[in-house]
Each structure stands twice: as structure tokens, then as C-alpha cells.
C-alpha positions in Angstrom: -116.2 74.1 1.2 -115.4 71.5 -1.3 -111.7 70.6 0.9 -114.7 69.9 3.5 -116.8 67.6 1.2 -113.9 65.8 0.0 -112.5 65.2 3.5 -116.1 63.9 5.0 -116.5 61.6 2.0 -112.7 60.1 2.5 -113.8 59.8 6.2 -116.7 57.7 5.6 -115.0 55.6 3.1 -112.4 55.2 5.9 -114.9 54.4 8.2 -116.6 51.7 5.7 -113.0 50.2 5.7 -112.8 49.8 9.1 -116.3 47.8 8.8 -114.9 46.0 6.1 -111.9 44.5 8.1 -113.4 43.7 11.2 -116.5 41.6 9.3 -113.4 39.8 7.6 -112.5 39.3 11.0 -115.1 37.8 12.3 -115.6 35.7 9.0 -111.9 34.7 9.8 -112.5 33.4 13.5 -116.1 31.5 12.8 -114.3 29.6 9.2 -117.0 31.8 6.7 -113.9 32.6 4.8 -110.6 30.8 3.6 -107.4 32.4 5.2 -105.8 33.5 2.4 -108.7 35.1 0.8 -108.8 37.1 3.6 -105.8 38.2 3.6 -105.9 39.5 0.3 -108.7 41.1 0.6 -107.4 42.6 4.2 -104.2 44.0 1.5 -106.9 45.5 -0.7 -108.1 47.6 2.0 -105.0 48.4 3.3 -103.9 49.7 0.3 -107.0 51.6 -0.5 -106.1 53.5 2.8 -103.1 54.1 1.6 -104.4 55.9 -1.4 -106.8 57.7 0.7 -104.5 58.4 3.1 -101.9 60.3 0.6 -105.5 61.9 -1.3 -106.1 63.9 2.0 -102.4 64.5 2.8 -102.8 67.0 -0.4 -105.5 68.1 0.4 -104.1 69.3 3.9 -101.6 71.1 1.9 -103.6 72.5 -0.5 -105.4 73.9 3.1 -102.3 75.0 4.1 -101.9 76.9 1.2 -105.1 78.5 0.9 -104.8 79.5 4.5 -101.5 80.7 4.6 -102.7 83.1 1.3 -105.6 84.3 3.3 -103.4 85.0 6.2 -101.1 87.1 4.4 -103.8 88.9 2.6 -102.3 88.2 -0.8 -104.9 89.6 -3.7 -104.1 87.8 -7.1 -104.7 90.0 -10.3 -106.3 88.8 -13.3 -104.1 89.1 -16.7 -106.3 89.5 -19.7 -104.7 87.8 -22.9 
């Protein structure tokens, strides 16, 4: 469940990114916005993808993981120290 949550709330922010790029866009085409500026900030958000982008790659193995456990039935024992 909280793989789930963490996935939905990286989608949206993907989502917001995508937003984010095509106002900068359209700020681009109409001369709202200076070039280079928007190119930076166009970086920013492509790197922030990136982030996101490796965030859920472990959480897909972490999945993985979890799922291939479960598959195999594998009970983990408790030590007491």
C-alpha cells in the first residue's frame, strides 16, 4: 500500500511537470519569458524527472522483491536478542 501511495504521488508530480513545460512553452512562443530563463528552468524540470524517475525505479524493485518473496512463500523468523 504505501509502494502505491508513493507511486501516485510521483505520478502527479510527473504530471505537474509536464504542465510546467508546456506553460514555459507557450510563455516561450508569445515572448512572456526570456529564452535562456527558460531553458534553465526547462533543465530544472528535466532533472527533477530524472530524480523521480530513478526514485520509482527502486521502488519497482523493491516490488519486485516483495513479490517475488510472496511467490515463493518465504516466512522470515524473528530473532530475539
Amino acid at each position: 500500500m504505501e509502494l502505491k501511495s508513493k507511486l501516485v504521488k510521483f505520478n502527479d508530480r510527473a504530471t505537474e511537470i509536464l504542465g510546467e513545460k508546456t506553460t514555459l512553452m507557450f510563455k516561450l512562443e508569445n515572448g512572456h519569458i526570456h529564452p535562456i530563463l527558460c531553458l534553465m528552468k526547462v533543465h530544472a524540470l528535466d532533472f527533477e524527472m530524472c530524480l523521480i524517475n530513478e526514485e520509482v525505479n527502486e521502488l519497482k524493485t523493491e516490488f519486485e522483491t516483495i513479490q517475488m518473496v510472496s511467490e515463493l512463500n518465504i516466512d522470515f523468523s524473528t530473532e530475539d536478542f
